[in-house]
DOGU-415308 format. One record per residue (C-alpha): residue in three letters; x, y, z. Coordinates in nm, 4 decimals, padded with zeros to 6 digits. Each point is the difference from the previous one (the first is absolute). Layout:
N
+------+----------+----------+----------+
| rest |       c1 |       c2 |       c3 |
+------+----------+----------+----------+
|  ala |        X |        Y |        Z |
...
+------+----------+----------+----------+
//
This chain:
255
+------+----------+----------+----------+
| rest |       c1 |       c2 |       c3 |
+------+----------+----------+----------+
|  unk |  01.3964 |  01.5915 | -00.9836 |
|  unk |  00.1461 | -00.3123 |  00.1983 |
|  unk |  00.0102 | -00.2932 | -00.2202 |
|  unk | -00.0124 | -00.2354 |  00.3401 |
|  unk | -00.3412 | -00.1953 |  00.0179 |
|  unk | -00.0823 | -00.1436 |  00.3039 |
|  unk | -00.2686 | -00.2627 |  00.0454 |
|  unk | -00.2112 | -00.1013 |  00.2559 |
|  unk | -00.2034 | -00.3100 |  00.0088 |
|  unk | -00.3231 | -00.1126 |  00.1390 |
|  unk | -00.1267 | -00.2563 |  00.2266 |
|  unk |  00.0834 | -00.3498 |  00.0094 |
|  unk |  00.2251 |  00.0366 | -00.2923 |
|  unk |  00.3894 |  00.1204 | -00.0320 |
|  unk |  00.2469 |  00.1850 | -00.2633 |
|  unk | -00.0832 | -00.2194 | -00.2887 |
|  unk | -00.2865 |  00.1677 | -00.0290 |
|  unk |  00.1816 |  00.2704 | -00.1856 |
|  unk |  00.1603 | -00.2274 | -00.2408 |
|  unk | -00.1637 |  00.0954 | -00.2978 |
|  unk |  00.0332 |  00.3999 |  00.1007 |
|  unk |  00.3493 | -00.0810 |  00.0645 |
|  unk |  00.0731 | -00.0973 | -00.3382 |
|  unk | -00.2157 |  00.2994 | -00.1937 |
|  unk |  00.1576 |  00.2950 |  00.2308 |
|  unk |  00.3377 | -00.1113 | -00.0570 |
|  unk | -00.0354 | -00.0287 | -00.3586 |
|  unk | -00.1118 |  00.3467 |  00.0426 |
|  unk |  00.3023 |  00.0577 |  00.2076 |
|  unk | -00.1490 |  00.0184 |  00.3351 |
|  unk |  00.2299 | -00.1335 |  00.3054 |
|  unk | -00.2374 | -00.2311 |  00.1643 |
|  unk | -00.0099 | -00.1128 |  00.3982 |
|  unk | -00.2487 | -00.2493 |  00.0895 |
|  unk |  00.0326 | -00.1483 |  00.3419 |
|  unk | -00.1503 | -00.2769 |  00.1863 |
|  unk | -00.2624 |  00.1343 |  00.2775 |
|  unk |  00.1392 | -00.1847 |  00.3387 |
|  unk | -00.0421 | -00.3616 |  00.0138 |
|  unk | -00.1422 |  00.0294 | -00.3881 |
|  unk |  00.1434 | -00.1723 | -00.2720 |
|  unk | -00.1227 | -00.2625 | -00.2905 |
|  unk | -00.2131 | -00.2734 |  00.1359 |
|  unk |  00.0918 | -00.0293 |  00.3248 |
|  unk | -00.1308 | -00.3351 |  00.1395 |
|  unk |  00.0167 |  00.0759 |  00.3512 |
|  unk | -00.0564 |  00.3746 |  00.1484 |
|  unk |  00.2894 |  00.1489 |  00.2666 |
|  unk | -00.1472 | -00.0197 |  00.3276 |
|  unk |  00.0753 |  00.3629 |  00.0126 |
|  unk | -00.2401 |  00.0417 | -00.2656 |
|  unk | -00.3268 | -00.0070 |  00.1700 |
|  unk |  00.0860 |  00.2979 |  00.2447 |
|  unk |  00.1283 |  00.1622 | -00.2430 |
|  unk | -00.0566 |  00.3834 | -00.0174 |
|  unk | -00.1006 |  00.2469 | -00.3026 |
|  unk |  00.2561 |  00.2109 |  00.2026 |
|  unk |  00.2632 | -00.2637 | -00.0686 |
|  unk | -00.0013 | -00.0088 | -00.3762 |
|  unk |  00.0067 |  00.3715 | -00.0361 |
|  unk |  00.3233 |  00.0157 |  00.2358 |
|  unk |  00.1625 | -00.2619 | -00.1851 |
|  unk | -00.1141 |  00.1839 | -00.3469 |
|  unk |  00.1243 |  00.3328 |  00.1709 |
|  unk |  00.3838 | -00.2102 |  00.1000 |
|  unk | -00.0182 | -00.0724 | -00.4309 |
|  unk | -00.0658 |  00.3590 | -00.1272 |
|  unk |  00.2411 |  00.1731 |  00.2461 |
|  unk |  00.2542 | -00.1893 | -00.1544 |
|  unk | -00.0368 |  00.1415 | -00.3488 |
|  unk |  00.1555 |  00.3388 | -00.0700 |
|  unk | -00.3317 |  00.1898 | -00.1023 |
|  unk | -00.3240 | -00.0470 |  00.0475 |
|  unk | -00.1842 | -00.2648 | -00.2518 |
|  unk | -00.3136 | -00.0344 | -00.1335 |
|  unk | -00.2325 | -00.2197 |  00.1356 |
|  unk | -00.2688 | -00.2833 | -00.0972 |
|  unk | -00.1611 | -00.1664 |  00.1912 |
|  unk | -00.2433 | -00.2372 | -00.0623 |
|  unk | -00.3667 | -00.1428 |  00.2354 |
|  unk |  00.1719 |  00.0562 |  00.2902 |
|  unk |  00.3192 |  00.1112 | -00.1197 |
|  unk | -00.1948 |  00.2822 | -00.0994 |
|  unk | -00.0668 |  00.0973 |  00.3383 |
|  unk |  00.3164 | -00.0127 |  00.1062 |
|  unk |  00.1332 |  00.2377 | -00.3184 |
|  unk | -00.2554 |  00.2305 |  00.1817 |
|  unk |  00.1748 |  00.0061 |  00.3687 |
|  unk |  00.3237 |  00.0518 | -00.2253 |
|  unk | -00.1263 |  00.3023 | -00.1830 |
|  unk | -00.1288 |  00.1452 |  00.3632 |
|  unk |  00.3378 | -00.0549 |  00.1149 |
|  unk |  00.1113 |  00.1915 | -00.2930 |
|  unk |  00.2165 | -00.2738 | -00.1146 |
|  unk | -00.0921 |  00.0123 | -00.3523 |
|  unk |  00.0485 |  00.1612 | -00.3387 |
|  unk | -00.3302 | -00.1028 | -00.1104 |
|  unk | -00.2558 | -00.2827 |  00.0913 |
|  unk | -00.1955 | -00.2456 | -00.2522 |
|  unk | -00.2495 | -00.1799 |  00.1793 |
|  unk | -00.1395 | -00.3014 | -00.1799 |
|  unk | -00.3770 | -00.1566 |  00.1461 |
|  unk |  00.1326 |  00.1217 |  00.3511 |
|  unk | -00.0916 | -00.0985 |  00.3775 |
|  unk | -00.1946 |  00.3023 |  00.1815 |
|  unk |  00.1307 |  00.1997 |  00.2574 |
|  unk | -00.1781 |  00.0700 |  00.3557 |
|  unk | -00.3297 |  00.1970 | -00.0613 |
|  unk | -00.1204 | -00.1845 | -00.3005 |
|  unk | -00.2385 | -00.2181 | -00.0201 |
|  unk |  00.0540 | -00.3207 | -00.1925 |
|  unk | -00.2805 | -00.1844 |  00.1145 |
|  unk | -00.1885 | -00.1311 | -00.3715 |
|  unk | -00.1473 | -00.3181 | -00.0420 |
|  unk |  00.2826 | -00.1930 | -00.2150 |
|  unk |  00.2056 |  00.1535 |  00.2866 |
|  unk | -00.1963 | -00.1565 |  00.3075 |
|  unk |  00.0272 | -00.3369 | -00.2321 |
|  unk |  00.3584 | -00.0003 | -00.0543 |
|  unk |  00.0807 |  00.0694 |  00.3720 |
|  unk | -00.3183 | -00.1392 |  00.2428 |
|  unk |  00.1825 | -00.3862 | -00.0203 |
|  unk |  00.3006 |  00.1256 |  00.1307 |
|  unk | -00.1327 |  00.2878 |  00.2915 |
|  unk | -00.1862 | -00.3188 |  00.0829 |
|  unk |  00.3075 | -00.1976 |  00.0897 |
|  unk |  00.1216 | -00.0255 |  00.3777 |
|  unk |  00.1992 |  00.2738 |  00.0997 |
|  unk |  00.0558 |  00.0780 | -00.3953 |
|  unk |  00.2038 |  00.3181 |  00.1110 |
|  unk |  00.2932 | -00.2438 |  00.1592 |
|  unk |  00.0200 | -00.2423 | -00.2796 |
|  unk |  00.1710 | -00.0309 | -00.3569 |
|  unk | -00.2547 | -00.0105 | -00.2303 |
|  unk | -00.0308 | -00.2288 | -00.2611 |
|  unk | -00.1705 |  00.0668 | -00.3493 |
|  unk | -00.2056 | -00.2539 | -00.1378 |
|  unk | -00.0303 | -00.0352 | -00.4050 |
|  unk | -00.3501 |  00.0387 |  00.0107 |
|  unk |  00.0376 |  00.3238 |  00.1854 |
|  unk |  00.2835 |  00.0947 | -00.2499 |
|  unk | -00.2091 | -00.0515 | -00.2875 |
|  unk | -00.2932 |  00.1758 |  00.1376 |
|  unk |  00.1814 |  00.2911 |  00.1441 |
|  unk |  00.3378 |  00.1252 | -00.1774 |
|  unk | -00.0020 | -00.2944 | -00.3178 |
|  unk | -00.3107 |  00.0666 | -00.1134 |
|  unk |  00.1382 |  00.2203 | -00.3323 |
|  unk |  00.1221 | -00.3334 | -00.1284 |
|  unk | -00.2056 | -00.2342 | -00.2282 |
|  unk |  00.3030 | -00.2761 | -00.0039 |
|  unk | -00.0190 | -00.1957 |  00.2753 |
|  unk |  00.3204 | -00.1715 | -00.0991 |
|  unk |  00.1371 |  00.4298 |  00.0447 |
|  unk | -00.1774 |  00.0539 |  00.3193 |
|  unk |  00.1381 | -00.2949 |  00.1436 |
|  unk |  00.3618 |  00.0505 | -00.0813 |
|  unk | -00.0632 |  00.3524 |  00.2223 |
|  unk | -00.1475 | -00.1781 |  00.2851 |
|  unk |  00.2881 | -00.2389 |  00.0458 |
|  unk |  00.2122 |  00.2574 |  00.0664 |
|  unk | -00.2267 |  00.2004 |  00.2584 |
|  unk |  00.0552 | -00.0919 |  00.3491 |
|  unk | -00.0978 |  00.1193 |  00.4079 |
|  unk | -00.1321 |  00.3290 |  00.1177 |
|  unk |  00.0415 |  00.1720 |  00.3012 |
|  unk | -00.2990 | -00.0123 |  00.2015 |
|  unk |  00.0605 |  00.3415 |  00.2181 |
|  unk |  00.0536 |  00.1671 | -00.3309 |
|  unk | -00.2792 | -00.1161 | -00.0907 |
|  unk | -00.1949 |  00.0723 |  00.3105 |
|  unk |  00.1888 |  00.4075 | -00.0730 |
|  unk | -00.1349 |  00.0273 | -00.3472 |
|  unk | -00.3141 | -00.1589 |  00.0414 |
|  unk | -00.1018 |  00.1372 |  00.3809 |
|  unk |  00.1812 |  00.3535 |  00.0209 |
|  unk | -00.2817 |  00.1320 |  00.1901 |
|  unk |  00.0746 | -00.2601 |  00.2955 |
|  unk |  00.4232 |  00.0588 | -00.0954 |
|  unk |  00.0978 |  00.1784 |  00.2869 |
|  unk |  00.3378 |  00.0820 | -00.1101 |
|  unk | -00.1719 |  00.1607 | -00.2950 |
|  unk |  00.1861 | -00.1600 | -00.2146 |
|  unk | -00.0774 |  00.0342 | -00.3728 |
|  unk | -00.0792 |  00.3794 |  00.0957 |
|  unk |  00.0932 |  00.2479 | -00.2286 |
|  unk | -00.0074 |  00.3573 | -00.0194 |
|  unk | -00.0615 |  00.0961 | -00.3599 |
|  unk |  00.1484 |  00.3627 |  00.0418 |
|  unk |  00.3023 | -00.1603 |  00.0533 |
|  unk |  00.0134 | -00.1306 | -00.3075 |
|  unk |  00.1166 |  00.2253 | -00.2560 |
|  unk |  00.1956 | -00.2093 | -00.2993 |
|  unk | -00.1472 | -00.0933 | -00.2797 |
|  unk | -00.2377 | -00.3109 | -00.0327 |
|  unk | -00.1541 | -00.2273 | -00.2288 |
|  unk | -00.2717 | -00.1841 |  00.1097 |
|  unk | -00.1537 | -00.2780 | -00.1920 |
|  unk | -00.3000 | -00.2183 |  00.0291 |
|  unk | -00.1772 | -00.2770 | -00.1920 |
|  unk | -00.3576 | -00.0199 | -00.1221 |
|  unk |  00.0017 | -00.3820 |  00.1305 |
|  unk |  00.1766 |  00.0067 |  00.2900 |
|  unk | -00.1625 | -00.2089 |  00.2741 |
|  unk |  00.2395 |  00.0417 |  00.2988 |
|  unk |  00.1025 |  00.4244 | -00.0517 |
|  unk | -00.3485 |  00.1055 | -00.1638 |
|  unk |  00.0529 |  00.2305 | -00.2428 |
|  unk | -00.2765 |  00.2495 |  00.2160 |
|  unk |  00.2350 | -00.0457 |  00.3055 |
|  unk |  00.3026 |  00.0846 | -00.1865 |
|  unk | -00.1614 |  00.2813 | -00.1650 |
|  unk | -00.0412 |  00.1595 |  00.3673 |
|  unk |  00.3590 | -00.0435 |  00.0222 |
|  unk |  00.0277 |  00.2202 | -00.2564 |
|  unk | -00.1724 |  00.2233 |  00.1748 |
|  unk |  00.1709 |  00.0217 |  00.3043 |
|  unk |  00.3039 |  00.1074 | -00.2041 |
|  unk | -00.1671 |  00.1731 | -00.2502 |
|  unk |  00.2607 |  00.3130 |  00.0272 |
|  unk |  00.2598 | -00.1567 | -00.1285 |
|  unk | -00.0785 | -00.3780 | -00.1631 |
|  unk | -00.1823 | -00.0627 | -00.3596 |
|  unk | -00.2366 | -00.3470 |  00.0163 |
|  unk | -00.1211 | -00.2021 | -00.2869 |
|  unk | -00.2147 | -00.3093 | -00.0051 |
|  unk |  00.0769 | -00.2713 | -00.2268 |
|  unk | -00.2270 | -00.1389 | -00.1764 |
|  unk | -00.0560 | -00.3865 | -00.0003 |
|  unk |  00.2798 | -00.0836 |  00.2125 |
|  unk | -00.0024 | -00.1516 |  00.3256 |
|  unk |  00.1992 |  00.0145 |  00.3066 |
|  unk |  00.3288 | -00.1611 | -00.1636 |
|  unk |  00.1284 |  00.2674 | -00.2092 |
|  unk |  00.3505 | -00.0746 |  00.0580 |
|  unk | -00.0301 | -00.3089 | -00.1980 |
|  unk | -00.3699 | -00.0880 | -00.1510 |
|  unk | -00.0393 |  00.0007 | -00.3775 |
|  unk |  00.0391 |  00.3813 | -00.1059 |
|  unk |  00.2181 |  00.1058 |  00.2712 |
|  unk |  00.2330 |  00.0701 | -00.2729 |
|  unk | -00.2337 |  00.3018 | -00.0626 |
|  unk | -00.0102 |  00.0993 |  00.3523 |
|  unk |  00.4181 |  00.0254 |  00.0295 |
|  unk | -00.0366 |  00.1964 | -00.3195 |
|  unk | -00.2590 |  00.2814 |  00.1930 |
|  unk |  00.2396 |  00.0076 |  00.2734 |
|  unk |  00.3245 |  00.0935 | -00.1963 |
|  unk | -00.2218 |  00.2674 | -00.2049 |
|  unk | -00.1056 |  00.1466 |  00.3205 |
|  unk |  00.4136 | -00.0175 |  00.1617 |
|  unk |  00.0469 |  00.1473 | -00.2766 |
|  unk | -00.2098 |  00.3057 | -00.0680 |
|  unk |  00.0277 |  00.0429 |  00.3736 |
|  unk |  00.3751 |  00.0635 | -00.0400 |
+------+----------+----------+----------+
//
Protein backbone atom coordinates (compact mmCIF):
# COMPACT_ATOMS: atom_id res chain seq x y z
CA UNK A 1 0.00 0.00 0.00
CA UNK A 2 1.54 3.57 -0.86
CA UNK A 3 2.15 5.44 2.24
CA UNK A 4 1.90 8.91 -0.01
CA UNK A 5 -1.31 10.95 1.00
CA UNK A 6 -2.30 13.47 -1.16
CA UNK A 7 -4.76 16.20 -0.25
CA UNK A 8 -7.01 18.21 -1.95
CA UNK A 9 -8.74 21.21 -0.62
CA UNK A 10 -11.98 22.94 -1.06
CA UNK A 11 -13.22 26.23 -2.03
CA UNK A 12 -12.07 29.45 -0.93
CA UNK A 13 -9.57 27.90 1.32
CA UNK A 14 -5.80 26.47 0.66
CA UNK A 15 -3.26 23.64 2.08
CA UNK A 16 -3.58 24.62 5.65
CA UNK A 17 -6.55 23.10 5.68
CA UNK A 18 -4.82 19.81 6.14
CA UNK A 19 -2.77 20.92 8.99
CA UNK A 20 -4.17 18.99 11.59
CA UNK A 21 -4.33 15.66 9.14
CA UNK A 22 -0.86 16.48 8.39
CA UNK A 23 0.30 16.06 11.77
CA UNK A 24 -1.92 12.67 12.72
CA UNK A 25 -0.88 10.73 9.30
CA UNK A 26 2.63 11.38 9.80
CA UNK A 27 2.68 10.30 13.25
CA UNK A 28 1.20 7.32 11.72
CA UNK A 29 3.92 7.42 9.20
CA UNK A 30 2.09 8.59 6.25
CA UNK A 31 4.18 10.87 3.63
CA UNK A 32 1.88 13.74 3.28
CA UNK A 33 1.48 16.30 0.05
CA UNK A 34 -0.84 19.07 0.48
CA UNK A 35 -0.73 21.72 -2.16
CA UNK A 36 -2.14 25.05 -2.66
CA UNK A 37 -5.15 24.99 -5.36
CA UNK A 38 -3.94 27.92 -7.98
CA UNK A 39 -4.03 31.33 -6.71
CA UNK A 40 -5.07 29.66 -3.06
CA UNK A 41 -3.21 30.15 -0.11
CA UNK A 42 -3.87 31.54 3.69
CA UNK A 43 -5.86 34.69 3.73
CA UNK A 44 -5.26 36.14 0.73
CA UNK A 45 -6.38 39.83 0.86
CA UNK A 46 -6.64 40.45 -2.67
CA UNK A 47 -7.71 37.58 -5.35
CA UNK A 48 -5.26 37.07 -8.73
CA UNK A 49 -7.04 38.56 -11.48
CA UNK A 50 -6.65 35.22 -13.04
CA UNK A 51 -8.79 33.95 -10.43
CA UNK A 52 -12.20 34.82 -11.54
CA UNK A 53 -11.88 32.95 -15.01
CA UNK A 54 -10.52 30.47 -13.54
CA UNK A 55 -11.42 26.89 -14.72
CA UNK A 56 -12.34 23.51 -12.72
CA UNK A 57 -10.22 22.20 -15.70
CA UNK A 58 -7.29 24.25 -14.44
CA UNK A 59 -6.91 22.90 -10.95
CA UNK A 60 -7.16 19.33 -12.00
CA UNK A 61 -4.21 19.92 -14.65
CA UNK A 62 -2.17 21.56 -12.19
CA UNK A 63 -3.12 18.60 -9.53
CA UNK A 64 -2.38 16.11 -12.49
CA UNK A 65 1.52 18.24 -13.14
CA UNK A 66 1.85 17.29 -8.88
CA UNK A 67 0.99 13.52 -8.95
CA UNK A 68 2.96 12.73 -12.17
CA UNK A 69 5.81 13.77 -10.39
CA UNK A 70 5.67 11.16 -7.65
CA UNK A 71 6.96 7.69 -8.47
CA UNK A 72 3.60 5.71 -7.79
CA UNK A 73 0.39 6.48 -7.63
CA UNK A 74 -0.92 8.07 -4.09
CA UNK A 75 -3.86 8.04 -2.33
CA UNK A 76 -6.09 10.70 -2.46
CA UNK A 77 -8.38 13.08 -0.17
CA UNK A 78 -10.02 15.42 -1.10
CA UNK A 79 -12.14 17.50 0.67
CA UNK A 80 -15.87 19.89 -0.49
CA UNK A 81 -14.52 20.39 -3.59
CA UNK A 82 -11.34 18.75 -3.32
CA UNK A 83 -13.44 15.86 -3.19
CA UNK A 84 -14.54 16.28 -6.58
CA UNK A 85 -11.51 16.64 -7.92
CA UNK A 86 -10.09 13.17 -6.04
CA UNK A 87 -13.02 11.85 -8.23
CA UNK A 88 -11.67 13.11 -11.88
CA UNK A 89 -8.29 11.61 -10.42
CA UNK A 90 -9.64 8.19 -9.69
CA UNK A 91 -11.42 8.29 -13.40
CA UNK A 92 -8.15 9.06 -14.69
CA UNK A 93 -6.93 6.13 -12.85
CA UNK A 94 -4.40 8.12 -11.07
CA UNK A 95 -4.97 6.71 -7.75
CA UNK A 96 -4.29 3.92 -5.30
CA UNK A 97 -7.35 4.61 -3.47
CA UNK A 98 -9.71 7.70 -2.93
CA UNK A 99 -11.15 9.11 0.55
CA UNK A 100 -13.63 11.58 -0.10
CA UNK A 101 -14.54 13.75 2.85
CA UNK A 102 -18.28 15.94 2.58
CA UNK A 103 -17.44 16.08 -1.28
CA UNK A 104 -18.64 18.46 -4.26
CA UNK A 105 -21.04 16.45 -6.80
CA UNK A 106 -20.20 15.52 -10.07
CA UNK A 107 -22.40 16.31 -13.37
CA UNK A 108 -25.78 14.42 -13.10
CA UNK A 109 -26.49 15.04 -9.50
CA UNK A 110 -28.63 17.10 -8.20
CA UNK A 111 -27.59 19.31 -5.31
CA UNK A 112 -30.31 21.59 -5.31
CA UNK A 113 -31.67 21.49 -1.17
CA UNK A 114 -32.78 24.34 0.59
CA UNK A 115 -29.58 25.17 2.91
CA UNK A 116 -27.98 24.73 -0.56
CA UNK A 117 -30.09 27.44 -2.56
CA UNK A 118 -29.26 29.66 0.79
CA UNK A 119 -25.66 29.28 0.82
CA UNK A 120 -25.31 30.01 -2.96
CA UNK A 121 -28.57 32.37 -4.26
CA UNK A 122 -26.38 35.78 -2.89
CA UNK A 123 -23.66 34.96 -4.95
CA UNK A 124 -25.54 33.47 -8.52
CA UNK A 125 -27.17 36.82 -7.86
CA UNK A 126 -24.03 38.84 -8.36
CA UNK A 127 -23.19 40.44 -11.90
CA UNK A 128 -21.58 38.19 -14.09
CA UNK A 129 -20.69 35.94 -10.81
CA UNK A 130 -19.09 33.32 -13.28
CA UNK A 131 -16.12 36.03 -14.22
CA UNK A 132 -15.41 37.20 -10.78
CA UNK A 133 -13.32 36.05 -7.61
CA UNK A 134 -15.59 35.40 -5.12
CA UNK A 135 -15.41 36.55 -1.83
CA UNK A 136 -16.80 34.69 1.36
CA UNK A 137 -18.46 36.62 3.84
CA UNK A 138 -18.31 35.42 7.73
CA UNK A 139 -21.82 35.28 7.95
CA UNK A 140 -21.95 32.97 5.00
CA UNK A 141 -18.98 31.01 6.57
CA UNK A 142 -20.70 30.50 9.68
CA UNK A 143 -23.91 29.54 8.15
CA UNK A 144 -22.54 27.31 5.51
CA UNK A 145 -19.14 25.31 6.24
CA UNK A 146 -18.55 26.83 10.25
CA UNK A 147 -21.57 25.94 11.45
CA UNK A 148 -20.07 22.58 13.52
CA UNK A 149 -18.41 25.11 15.77
CA UNK A 150 -19.99 26.51 19.00
CA UNK A 151 -16.73 28.90 19.66
CA UNK A 152 -17.01 31.76 17.88
CA UNK A 153 -13.57 32.81 19.01
CA UNK A 154 -12.67 28.94 16.83
CA UNK A 155 -14.81 29.74 13.92
CA UNK A 156 -13.31 32.94 13.51
CA UNK A 157 -9.69 31.98 13.60
CA UNK A 158 -10.88 29.60 10.34
CA UNK A 159 -12.46 32.40 8.56
CA UNK A 160 -9.43 34.64 8.65
CA UNK A 161 -7.64 32.40 6.81
CA UNK A 162 -10.34 31.64 3.99
CA UNK A 163 -10.06 33.79 1.04
CA UNK A 164 -11.56 34.28 -3.02
CA UNK A 165 -13.31 31.75 -5.15
CA UNK A 166 -13.37 31.28 -8.61
CA UNK A 167 -16.52 32.31 -10.03
CA UNK A 168 -16.47 29.94 -13.37
CA UNK A 169 -15.76 27.12 -11.02
CA UNK A 170 -18.32 27.99 -9.39
CA UNK A 171 -20.64 28.59 -12.26
CA UNK A 172 -19.09 24.46 -13.34
CA UNK A 173 -20.09 22.96 -10.07
CA UNK A 174 -23.09 24.74 -9.45
CA UNK A 175 -24.62 24.96 -13.33
CA UNK A 176 -23.19 21.69 -15.07
CA UNK A 177 -26.30 21.33 -16.94
CA UNK A 178 -25.61 24.81 -18.79
CA UNK A 179 -21.38 23.70 -18.68
CA UNK A 180 -20.88 23.09 -22.11
CA UNK A 181 -17.50 21.74 -21.84
CA UNK A 182 -19.05 19.23 -19.50
CA UNK A 183 -16.83 19.80 -17.18
CA UNK A 184 -17.25 18.11 -13.77
CA UNK A 185 -18.49 15.01 -15.95
CA UNK A 186 -17.57 11.80 -14.89
CA UNK A 187 -17.97 8.43 -16.02
CA UNK A 188 -18.30 6.21 -12.99
CA UNK A 189 -17.22 2.94 -14.91
CA UNK A 190 -14.13 4.48 -15.20
CA UNK A 191 -13.55 4.51 -11.91
CA UNK A 192 -12.35 1.40 -10.54
CA UNK A 193 -9.91 2.10 -7.27
CA UNK A 194 -10.99 1.98 -4.15
CA UNK A 195 -13.01 4.85 -2.39
CA UNK A 196 -14.09 6.16 0.75
CA UNK A 197 -16.72 8.41 0.78
CA UNK A 198 -17.78 10.33 3.78
CA UNK A 199 -20.57 12.61 4.71
CA UNK A 200 -21.86 14.53 7.73
CA UNK A 201 -25.26 14.43 9.40
CA UNK A 202 -25.01 18.45 9.61
CA UNK A 203 -23.57 19.40 6.68
CA UNK A 204 -25.26 22.45 5.15
CA UNK A 205 -23.23 23.08 1.93
CA UNK A 206 -22.57 18.91 0.70
CA UNK A 207 -25.95 17.49 2.27
CA UNK A 208 -25.40 14.41 3.59
CA UNK A 209 -28.60 13.06 1.04
CA UNK A 210 -26.54 14.52 -1.91
CA UNK A 211 -23.43 12.88 -0.90
CA UNK A 212 -25.13 9.74 -0.21
CA UNK A 213 -26.07 9.68 -4.13
CA UNK A 214 -22.49 9.98 -4.64
CA UNK A 215 -22.16 6.96 -3.13
CA UNK A 216 -24.26 5.65 -5.34
CA UNK A 217 -22.90 6.51 -8.45
CA UNK A 218 -19.79 4.60 -7.36
CA UNK A 219 -21.35 2.13 -5.48
CA UNK A 220 -19.10 -0.79 -7.23
CA UNK A 221 -16.24 0.05 -5.81
CA UNK A 222 -16.49 2.96 -2.81
CA UNK A 223 -17.87 2.27 0.97
CA UNK A 224 -19.90 5.66 2.41
CA UNK A 225 -20.61 6.50 5.96
CA UNK A 226 -22.44 9.44 7.43
CA UNK A 227 -21.18 11.05 10.42
CA UNK A 228 -23.12 11.78 12.85
CA UNK A 229 -23.30 15.38 14.36
CA UNK A 230 -20.67 16.82 12.35
CA UNK A 231 -20.88 19.46 9.91
CA UNK A 232 -19.24 20.38 6.78
CA UNK A 233 -15.66 21.09 8.45
CA UNK A 234 -14.43 17.76 9.22
CA UNK A 235 -10.95 18.50 8.50
CA UNK A 236 -10.75 20.62 11.50
CA UNK A 237 -14.17 21.04 13.70
CA UNK A 238 -14.18 19.63 17.22
CA UNK A 239 -14.04 15.68 16.74
CA UNK A 240 -12.26 15.62 13.56
CA UNK A 241 -9.74 13.83 15.51
CA UNK A 242 -12.28 10.91 15.28
CA UNK A 243 -12.84 11.34 11.68
CA UNK A 244 -8.75 11.00 10.77
CA UNK A 245 -8.97 8.00 13.03
CA UNK A 246 -12.00 6.26 10.55
CA UNK A 247 -9.92 7.10 7.70
CA UNK A 248 -6.60 5.33 8.73
CA UNK A 249 -8.84 2.20 9.92
CA UNK A 250 -10.35 2.11 6.56
CA UNK A 251 -6.40 2.68 4.60
CA UNK A 252 -5.80 0.24 6.54
CA UNK A 253 -8.10 -2.73 6.31
CA UNK A 254 -8.24 -1.73 2.68
CA UNK A 255 -4.55 -2.65 2.32
Amino acid sequence: MSKTLFMIHGMWVGSWCWDNYREFFEKEGYHTIAPDLPYHGCGIMRPDPCLGKTSLRDYFSFICQEIEKLDEPPIVIGHSLGGLLAQMLAARGMVEKAVLLTPAAPAGIVTARPSVLKIFAPIMLLPQFWNRAIPATYSLAKYSILNGFNDESEAKSVFEKIGYESGRVLFEVGFWALDKNATTYINEQDVQSPMLILSASEDRIMPASVVFHIWRKYVHCAQYHCLDGFAHWVVGEPGWQDVAQQVKNWLENES
